[in-house]
N, C-alpha and C positions, 0 to 999 in steps of 0.2 A: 481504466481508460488509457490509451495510447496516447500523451500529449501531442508528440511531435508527428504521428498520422495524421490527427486531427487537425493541428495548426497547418500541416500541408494542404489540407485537402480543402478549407479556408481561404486561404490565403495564396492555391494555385501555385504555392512553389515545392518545386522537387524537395522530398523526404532527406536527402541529404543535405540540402541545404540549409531546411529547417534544423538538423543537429545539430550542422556545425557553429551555426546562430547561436542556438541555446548555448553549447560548450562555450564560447567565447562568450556571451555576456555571464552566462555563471563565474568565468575566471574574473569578473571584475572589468571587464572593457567596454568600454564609453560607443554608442552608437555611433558616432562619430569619425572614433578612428576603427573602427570594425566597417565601416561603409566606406572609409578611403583607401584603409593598408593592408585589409584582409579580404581582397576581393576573390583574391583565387581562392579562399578558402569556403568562403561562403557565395560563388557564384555569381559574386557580384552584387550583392543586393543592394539594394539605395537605402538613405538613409529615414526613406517614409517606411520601407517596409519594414524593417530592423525596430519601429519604435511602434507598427501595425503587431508584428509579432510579438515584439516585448511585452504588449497589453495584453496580448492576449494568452501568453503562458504564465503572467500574473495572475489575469482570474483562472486560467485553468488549473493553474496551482493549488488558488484557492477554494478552489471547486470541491477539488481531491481533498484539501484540509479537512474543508466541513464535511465531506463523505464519512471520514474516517471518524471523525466527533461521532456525528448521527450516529452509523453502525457501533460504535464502542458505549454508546448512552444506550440507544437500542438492546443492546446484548446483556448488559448489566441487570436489564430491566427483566430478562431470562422472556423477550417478544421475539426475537430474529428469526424468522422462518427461512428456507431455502428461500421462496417464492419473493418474499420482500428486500433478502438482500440481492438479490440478482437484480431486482427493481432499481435496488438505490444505485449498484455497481452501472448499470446502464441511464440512469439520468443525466441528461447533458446541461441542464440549466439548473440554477439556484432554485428559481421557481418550483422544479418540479419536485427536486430533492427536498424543500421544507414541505410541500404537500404531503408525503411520503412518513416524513416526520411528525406531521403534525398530529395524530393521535397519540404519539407517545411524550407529547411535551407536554412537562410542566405547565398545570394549568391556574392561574391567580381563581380566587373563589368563582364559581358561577352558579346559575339555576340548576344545571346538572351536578356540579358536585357535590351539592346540597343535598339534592335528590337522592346521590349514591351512599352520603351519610347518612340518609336515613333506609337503608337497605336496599335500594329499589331498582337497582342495577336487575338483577333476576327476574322484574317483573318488566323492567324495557325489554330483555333479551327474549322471555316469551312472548310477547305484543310481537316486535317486528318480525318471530318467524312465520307470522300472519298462517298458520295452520290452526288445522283442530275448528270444534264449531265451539267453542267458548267467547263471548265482548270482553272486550279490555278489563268493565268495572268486573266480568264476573272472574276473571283472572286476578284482580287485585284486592278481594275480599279477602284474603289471605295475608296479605301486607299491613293491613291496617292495625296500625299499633301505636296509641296516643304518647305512650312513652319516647314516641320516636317524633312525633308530632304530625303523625299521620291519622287523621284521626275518622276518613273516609275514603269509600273506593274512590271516589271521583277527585281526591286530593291525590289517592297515591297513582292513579292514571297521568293525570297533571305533570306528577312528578319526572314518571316515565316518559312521557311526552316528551319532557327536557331533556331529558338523555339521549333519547331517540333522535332527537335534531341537531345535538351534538357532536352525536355518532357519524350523522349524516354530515356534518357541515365539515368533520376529518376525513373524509374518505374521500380517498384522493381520485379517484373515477370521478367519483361526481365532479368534483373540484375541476380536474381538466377538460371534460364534458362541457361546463358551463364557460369557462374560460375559452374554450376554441369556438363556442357557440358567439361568444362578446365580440371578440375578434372578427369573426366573421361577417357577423348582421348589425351588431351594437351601433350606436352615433354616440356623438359627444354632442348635447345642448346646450343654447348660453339665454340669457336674457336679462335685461338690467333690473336690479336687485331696486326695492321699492324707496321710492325715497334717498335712493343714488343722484349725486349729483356729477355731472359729465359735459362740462360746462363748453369745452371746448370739442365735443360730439367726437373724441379718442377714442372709444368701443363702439361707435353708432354701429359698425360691420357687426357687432353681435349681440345685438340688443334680442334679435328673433333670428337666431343661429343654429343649426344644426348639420353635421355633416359626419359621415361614416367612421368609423376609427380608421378603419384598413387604408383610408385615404387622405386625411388631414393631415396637411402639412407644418413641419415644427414649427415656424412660427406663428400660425395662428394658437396652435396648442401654448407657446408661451406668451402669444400675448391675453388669451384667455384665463393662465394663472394668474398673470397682472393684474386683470380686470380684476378677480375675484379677490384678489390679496387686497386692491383699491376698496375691495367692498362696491365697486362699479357693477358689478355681472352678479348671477346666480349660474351655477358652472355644474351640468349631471351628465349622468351616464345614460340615455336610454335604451328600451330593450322590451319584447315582448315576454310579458309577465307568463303570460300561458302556454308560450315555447319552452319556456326555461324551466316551466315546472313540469311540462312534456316530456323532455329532455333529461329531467332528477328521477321522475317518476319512472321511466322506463329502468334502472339502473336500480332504485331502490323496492318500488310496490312490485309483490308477484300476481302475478298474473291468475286469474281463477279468483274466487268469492272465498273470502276469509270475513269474519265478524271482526276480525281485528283491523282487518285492510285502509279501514276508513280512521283509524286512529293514526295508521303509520302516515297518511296524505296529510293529514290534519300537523302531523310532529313536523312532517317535509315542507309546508307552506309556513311552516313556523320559520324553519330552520332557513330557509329561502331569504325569507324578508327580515329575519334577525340577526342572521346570522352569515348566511354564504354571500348574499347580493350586496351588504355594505361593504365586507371584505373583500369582493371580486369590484368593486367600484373604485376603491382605495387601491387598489393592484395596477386597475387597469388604468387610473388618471397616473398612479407613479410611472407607468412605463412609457406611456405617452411622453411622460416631464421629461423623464430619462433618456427617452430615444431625443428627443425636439434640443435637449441639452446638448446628447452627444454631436448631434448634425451641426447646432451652434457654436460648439466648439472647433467643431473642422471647418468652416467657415471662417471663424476667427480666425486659425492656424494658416488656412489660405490666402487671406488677406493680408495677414502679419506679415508674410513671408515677403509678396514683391515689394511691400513699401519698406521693410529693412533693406532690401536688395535693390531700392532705387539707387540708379548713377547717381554717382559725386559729383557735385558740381568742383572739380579738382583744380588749384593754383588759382582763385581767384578770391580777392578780397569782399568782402560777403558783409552788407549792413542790415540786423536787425532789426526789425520795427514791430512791437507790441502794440499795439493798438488800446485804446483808452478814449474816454469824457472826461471826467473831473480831473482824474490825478497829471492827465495829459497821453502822448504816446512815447512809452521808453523805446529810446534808441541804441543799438549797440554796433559796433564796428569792429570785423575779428580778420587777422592778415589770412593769407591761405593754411597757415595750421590752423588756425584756429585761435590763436592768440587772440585777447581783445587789445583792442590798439586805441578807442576812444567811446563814451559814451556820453548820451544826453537827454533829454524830453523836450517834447516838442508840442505843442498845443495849437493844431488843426483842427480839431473837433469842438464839438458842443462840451461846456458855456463859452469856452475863450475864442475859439475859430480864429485864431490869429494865422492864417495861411500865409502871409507875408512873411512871416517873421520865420515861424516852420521853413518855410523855404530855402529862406538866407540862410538857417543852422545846416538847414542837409545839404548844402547845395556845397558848399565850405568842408563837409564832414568827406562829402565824395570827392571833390575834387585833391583836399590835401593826401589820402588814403587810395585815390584813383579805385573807389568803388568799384564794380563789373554786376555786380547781382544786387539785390534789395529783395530780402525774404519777409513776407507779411504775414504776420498772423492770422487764421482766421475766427477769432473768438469774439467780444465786444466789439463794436465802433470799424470794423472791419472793415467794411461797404464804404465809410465815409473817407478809409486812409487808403484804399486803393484808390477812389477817385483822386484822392490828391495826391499820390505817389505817380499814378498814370499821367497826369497834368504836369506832374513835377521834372517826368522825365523827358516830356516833351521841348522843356526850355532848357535843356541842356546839352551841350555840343556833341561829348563822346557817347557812345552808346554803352547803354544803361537799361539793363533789363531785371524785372520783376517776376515774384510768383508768391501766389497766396499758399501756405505752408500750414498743416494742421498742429493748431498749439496745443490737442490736446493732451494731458500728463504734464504740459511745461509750466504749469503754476506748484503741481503736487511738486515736480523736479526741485524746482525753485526754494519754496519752502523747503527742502527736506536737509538732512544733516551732510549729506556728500556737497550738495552745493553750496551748503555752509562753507564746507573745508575747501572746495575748487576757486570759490571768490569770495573771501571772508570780510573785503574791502566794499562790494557792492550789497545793496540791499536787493529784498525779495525780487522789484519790479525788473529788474536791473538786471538779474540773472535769467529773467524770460527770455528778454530781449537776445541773451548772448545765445538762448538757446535754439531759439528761434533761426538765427544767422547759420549756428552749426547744422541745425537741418536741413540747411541748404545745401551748404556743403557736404557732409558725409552723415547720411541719415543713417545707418547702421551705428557708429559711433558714438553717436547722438544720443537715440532711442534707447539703447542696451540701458542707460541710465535710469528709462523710467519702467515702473511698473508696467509688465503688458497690459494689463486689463485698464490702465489709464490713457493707453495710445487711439484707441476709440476707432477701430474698424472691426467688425460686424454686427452682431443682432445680440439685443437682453445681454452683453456681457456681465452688469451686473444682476443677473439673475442664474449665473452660473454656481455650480456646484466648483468652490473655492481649490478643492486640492486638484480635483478635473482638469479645471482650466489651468489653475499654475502649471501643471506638468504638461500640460501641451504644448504653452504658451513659451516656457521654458525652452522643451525638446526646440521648436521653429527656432528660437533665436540661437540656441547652441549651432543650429544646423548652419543657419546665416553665419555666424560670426566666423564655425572653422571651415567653411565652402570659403571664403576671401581669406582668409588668415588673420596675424595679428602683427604685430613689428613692436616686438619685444622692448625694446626702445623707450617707445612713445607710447603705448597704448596708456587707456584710464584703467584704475583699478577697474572698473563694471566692466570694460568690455573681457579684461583678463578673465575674469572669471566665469565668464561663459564660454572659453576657450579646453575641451577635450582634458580630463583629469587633474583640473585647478580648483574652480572651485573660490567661493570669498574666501578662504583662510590661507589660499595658498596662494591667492591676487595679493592679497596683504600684504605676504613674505616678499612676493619680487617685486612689488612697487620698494617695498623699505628697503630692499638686499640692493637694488637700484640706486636712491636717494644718497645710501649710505657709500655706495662702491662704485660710483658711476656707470656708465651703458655695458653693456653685454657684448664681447668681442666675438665670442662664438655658441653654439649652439648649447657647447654641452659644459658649457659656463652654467649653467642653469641649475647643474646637478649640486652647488655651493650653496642653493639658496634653500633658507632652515626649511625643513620636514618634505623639499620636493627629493623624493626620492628617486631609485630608478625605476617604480612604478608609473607613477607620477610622469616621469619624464618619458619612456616609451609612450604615453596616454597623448602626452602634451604637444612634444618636441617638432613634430611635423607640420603643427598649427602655426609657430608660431618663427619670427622671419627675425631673422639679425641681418639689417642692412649696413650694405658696407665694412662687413667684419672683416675676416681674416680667414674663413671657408667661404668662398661666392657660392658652395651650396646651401648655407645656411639663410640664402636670402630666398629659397624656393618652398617649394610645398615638397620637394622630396624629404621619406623620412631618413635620417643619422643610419639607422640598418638597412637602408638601400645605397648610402653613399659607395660602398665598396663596386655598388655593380656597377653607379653614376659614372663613378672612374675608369671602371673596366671600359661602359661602352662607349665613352669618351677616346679610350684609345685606340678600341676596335676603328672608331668613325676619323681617328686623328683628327678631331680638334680640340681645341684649348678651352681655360676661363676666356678667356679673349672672346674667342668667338658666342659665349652663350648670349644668346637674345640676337644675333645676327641671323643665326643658318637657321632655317624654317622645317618648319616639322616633315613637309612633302621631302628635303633635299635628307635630311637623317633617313626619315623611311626610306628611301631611294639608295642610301648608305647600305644600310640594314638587311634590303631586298638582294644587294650584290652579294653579303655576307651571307646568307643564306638565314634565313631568322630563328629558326632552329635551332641552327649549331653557337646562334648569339641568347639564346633561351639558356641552352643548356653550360654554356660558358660563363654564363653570369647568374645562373642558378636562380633565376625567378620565371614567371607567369609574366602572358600577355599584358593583362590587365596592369602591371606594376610596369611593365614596361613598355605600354602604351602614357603611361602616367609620368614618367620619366624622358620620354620623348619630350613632351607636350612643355613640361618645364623647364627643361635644357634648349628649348627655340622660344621660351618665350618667361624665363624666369620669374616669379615675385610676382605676374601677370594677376590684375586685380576683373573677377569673372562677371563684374559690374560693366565693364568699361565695353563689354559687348552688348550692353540691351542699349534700346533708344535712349538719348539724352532728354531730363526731363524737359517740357514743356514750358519755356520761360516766353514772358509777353509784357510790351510797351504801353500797350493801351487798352481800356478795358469798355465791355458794352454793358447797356441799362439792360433792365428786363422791360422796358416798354421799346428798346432798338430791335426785340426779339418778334421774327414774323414767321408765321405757320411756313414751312417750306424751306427756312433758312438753312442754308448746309454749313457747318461750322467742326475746328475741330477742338479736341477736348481731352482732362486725361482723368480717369478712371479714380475714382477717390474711394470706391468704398462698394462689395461685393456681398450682396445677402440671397434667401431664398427665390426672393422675387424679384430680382432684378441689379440692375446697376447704376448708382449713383455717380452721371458726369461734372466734372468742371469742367463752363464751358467760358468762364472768364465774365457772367454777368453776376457773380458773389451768389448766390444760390444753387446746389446744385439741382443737375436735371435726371430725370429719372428713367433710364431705356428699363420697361417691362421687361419681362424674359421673355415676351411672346415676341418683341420684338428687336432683339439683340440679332437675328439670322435670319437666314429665309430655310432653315432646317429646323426639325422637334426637337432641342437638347433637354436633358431631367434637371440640368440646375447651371447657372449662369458662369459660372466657372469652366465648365466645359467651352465657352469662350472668349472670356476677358480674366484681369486679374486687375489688380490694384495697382495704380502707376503705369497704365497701360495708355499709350497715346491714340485713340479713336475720332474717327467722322463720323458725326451724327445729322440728324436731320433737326428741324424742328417740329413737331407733331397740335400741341396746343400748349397755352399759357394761361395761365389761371393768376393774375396778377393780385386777385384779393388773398389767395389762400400762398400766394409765393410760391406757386407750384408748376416745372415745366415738364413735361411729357416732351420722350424723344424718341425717337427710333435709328436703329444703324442696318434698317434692311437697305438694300440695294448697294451698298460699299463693298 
């Protein structure tokens, strides 16, 4: 098998491309920096396709491995035909390749190898070639030998029978026969398991369910494992029993009147129902799980992606508020790094409702600290501190603005050992609170902290296959964190080490090599710090930014082996450090255009693409690629969901993207929910194709369903 044809012809990129891809990630280089500093070499690829392709010359990899197993087990076994290794050498999936294999594997006891110990093989192989005018029994009067515990024809037919269906239920014709047949025709059925209890009508959608395989969409597929894992649902495969044996039979029985013929139908309805049909059910539910996982996981990885890449709320003094009943609601106050600068609890809620008193503590907290933001939790007691944060803001002179911020991961955060070590002074509540603040401020930052699968945007994350997701989940955030860089400096260990050829062990070394040596004057200071080498450091070096050192290009996203050309065409352009971040990218091009750009390609011995990339940073240095999308959505005052009326036009920002639709905040502490029918006045196949996470949209109102807390929206006609 040609890998990198295949992966072309997949994935729609030039055959060149795909090698030089492969070559570079075989040498050990991070998708990352092969998607920013090896663009001429690989054509430019981005950094989705680089981690599309990496998957995929993993399992073709692995494809080829098990090929190789098979044919070497096969061969030993002295079965290899021309005919079947040209089979295995042309199989494209795993699926087909075990089919293939599967007569020659290793088999744990069964009815047939019972059967074959007791001689009987001989007497299945004359039965199915269903010739000659002799019956099964009268062919098997011969077989019968008590010594062996056969002790009548109609035992050792029996026997043969087993075999017979065994035979059938390896051969791999049959096997894909019936399998393209499921796929085709087959449904998936649901109905509630007896004596289920479904208290809150969670599966009522599939109590009396059925819908075609070809067409079910992943999440109903995973929320019907749920069901069934709940013991809620009873969960099958259906299918016409008399196609299917249509379909074996044409492949197996021969055609013309044999006296045996009705033995081999008899071994094949066996082999059907015992044997092919649980196996081909158990196949076709994993694939379902499998596909419905993968699509869940790329959904996660699309949603993860804009709410790491939400704007910073940047240089503004940022108050936490956790939200709470009994214990109260923890409050934190952190200056524009992020420092925490004061903390306290507040007791607005139920039993205490002291809102007086709350008042006078926050009112005191902003003004000595000159607050600008207040970031809300939305977990417990939510609904009831917005109300009073929105009340709160209104009796205060300077402006003061709010937003509900999703806490979730920041309990796990809190509890965990890193925040141990960040605030060893504050307890659990305490640490929410600060975390809470810093997602306002710089949500990338923040986030890298917690586990992905705890940030809580899109569908059954936990129901994911654990190594799956992490590595997805992982890839998004490496991709966020070196798409903005990092400022060497300052950063937390977490976010270091999602930073291009670091890694936790070698975040360790430069937080300590730091602490211990104070800040980093230049770039390739770096190379001092234990086990980063010059692997390491080509990998890293361009991610990450020394501000205010001692090379002003080390505060850029240029890489240390571009500097020489940075300089060259600095002199070509005459101008200085002085000028970077003043002359604008049009007035360099314009530069560049008089110089003939060519004779400035081959002078500085790079590619467009490096030196389109080099432009861009020398007019706009350290430039953070955040500060170009909308600023998030901050609000003073907040509406009920009884102020909510059919027709209402409102705007809102995008919290959370799945199969079916889009989850809005629209500022009444619930979110509302645009269909996918109804996100456009166009047919898109999934809601991504137009909104994303952190997204600021105009919706409509559609209906309100105030018992069930549920609002229907639509954004046609925007």
């Amino acid at each position: 098998m040609d890998i990198v044809k295949l992966i072309s012809k997949e994935l729609k990129i030039n055959e060149n491309q795909v090698q030089s891809a492969v070559r570079l990630l075989d040498e050990g280089n991070t998708v990352p920096f092969i998607a920013r500093y090896r663009k001429e070499v690989t054509g430019s690829l981005d950094d989705n396709q680089l981690r599309e392709l990496s998957s995929r010359l993993e399992y073709l990899r692995n494809l080829d491995k098990r090929r190789g197993e098979i044919l070497s087990s096969i061969e030993e076994q002295g079965a290899l035909t021309e005919e079947l290794n040209l089979a295995i050498e042309q199989a494209e999936t795993l699926s087909v390749l075990e089919d293939l294999y599967l007569p020659f594997k290793k088999k744990r006891k069964t009815r047939a190898s019972i059967a074959k110990e007791k001689g009987l093989l001989p007497l299945a192989e004359k039965i199915f070639l269903q010739t000659g005018s002799l019956t099964a029994e009268k062919l098997a009067e011969e077989f019968i030998d008590p010594t062996k515990d056969v002790n009548s024809a109609q035992e050792a037919v029996l026997g043969a029978k087993d075999i017979i269906a065994e035979n059938i239920s390896d051969n791999a014709a049959v096997r894909s026969a019936v399998r393209d047949y499921l796929w085709q025709f087959a449904t998936i059925e649901a109905s509630k398991a007896k004596d289920a209890e479904d208290e809150k009508g969670v599966y009522a959608t599939y109590y009396e369910f059925s819908e075609s395989l070809k067409k079910i969409q992943g999440y109903r597929v995973l929320a019907l494992d749920r069901g069934e894992n709940e013991k809620i649902l009873k969960v099958s495969v259906g299918f016409d029993k008399e196609e299917i044996f249509s379909i074996a039979s044409s492949l197996v029985v021969k055609k013309g009147f044999s006296p045996t013929t009705d033995t081999v139908r008899e071994a094949l309805e066996d082999s059907l129902s015992r044997l092919i049909m649980p196996s081909m059910e158990r196949e076709v539910r994993s694939s379902l799980t499998e596909a419905a996982c993968s699509g869940a996981i790329k959904v996660f990885g699309l949603n993860l992606k804009p709410l790491l890449m939400q704007p910073p709320c940047k240089g503004k003094t940022a108050l936490g508020f956790d939200p709470g009943y009994r214990t109260g609601c923890k409050v934190a106050v952190v200056d524009e790094t992020g420092k925490v600068l004061d903390t306290s609890v507040v007791y607005p809620t139920l039993p205490k409702k002291d809102i007086e008193g709350s008042k006078k503590i926050l009112k005191a907290l902003i003004t000595r600290y000159n607050v600008e933001i207040i970031a809300i939790g939305n977990g417990t007691a939510s609904k009831e501190s917005e109300i009073f944060i929105a009340e709160l803001i209104k009796e205060i002179d300077f402006p003061v603005s709010y937003m509900v911020v999703s806490e979730a991961g920041a309990s796990v955060y809190s509890a965990s050992k890193l925040a141990a070590e960040e605030f060893p002074e504050y307890d659990v509540s305490l640490r929410s609170a600060v975390s809470i603040a810093r997602r306002l401020q710089d949500p990338l930052a923040e986030l890298v902290k917690i586990d992905p699968k705890a940030i809580g945007v899109g569908q059954y994350q936990h129901d994911m296959p654990k190594k799956e997701l992490d590595e997805t989940l992982k890839g998004v955030v490496e991709d966020c964190v070196n798409s903005v860089g990092v400022d060497a400096n300052t950063a937390s260990f977490s976010l270091l080490s999602y930073v291009a050829g670091i890694g936790p062990s070698l975040a360790k070394s430069i937080v300590s090599y730091r602490e211990e040596n104070g800040k980093f004057n230049e770039r390739k200071e770096l190379l001092k710090v234990p086990k980063l080498g010059k692997r390491a450091f080509t990998q890293c070096a361009g991610f990450l930014r020394i501000i205010g050192g001692e090379n002003p290009l080390d505060s850029t996203s240029v890489h240390p082996e571009s500097y020489k050309a940075a300089r060259e065409l600095m002199k070509l352009c005459k101008i200085s450090y002085e000028d970077l971040g003043r002359i604008s990218q049009d007035d360099l091009k314009n530069r560049i255009k008089l110089l003939g750009e060519q004779m400035v390609l081959e002078k500085l011995q790079i590619g467009s693409p490096t030196l389109n990339d080099i432009i861009s940073e020398l007019s706009k240095p350290g430039r953070d690629i955040r500060d170009e999308l909308p600023p998030p959505l901050l609000r003073s005052d907040l509406l009920s969901l009884s102020d909510l009326k059919s027709g209402m036009e409102l705007t809102g920002t995008v919290r959370n993207v799945v199969d079916f639709g889009a989850f809005v905040d629209i500022g009444v502490h619930e979110d509302g929910l645009v269909h996918i029918s109804h996100l456009c006045d166009r047919f898109i196949k999934h809601p991504s194709q137009v909104v994303k996470v952190g997204d600021i949209v105009k919706v409509k109102v559609l209906e309100i369903d105030e018992k069930r807390h549920r609002i229907a929206l639509t954004m046609k006609g925007f």
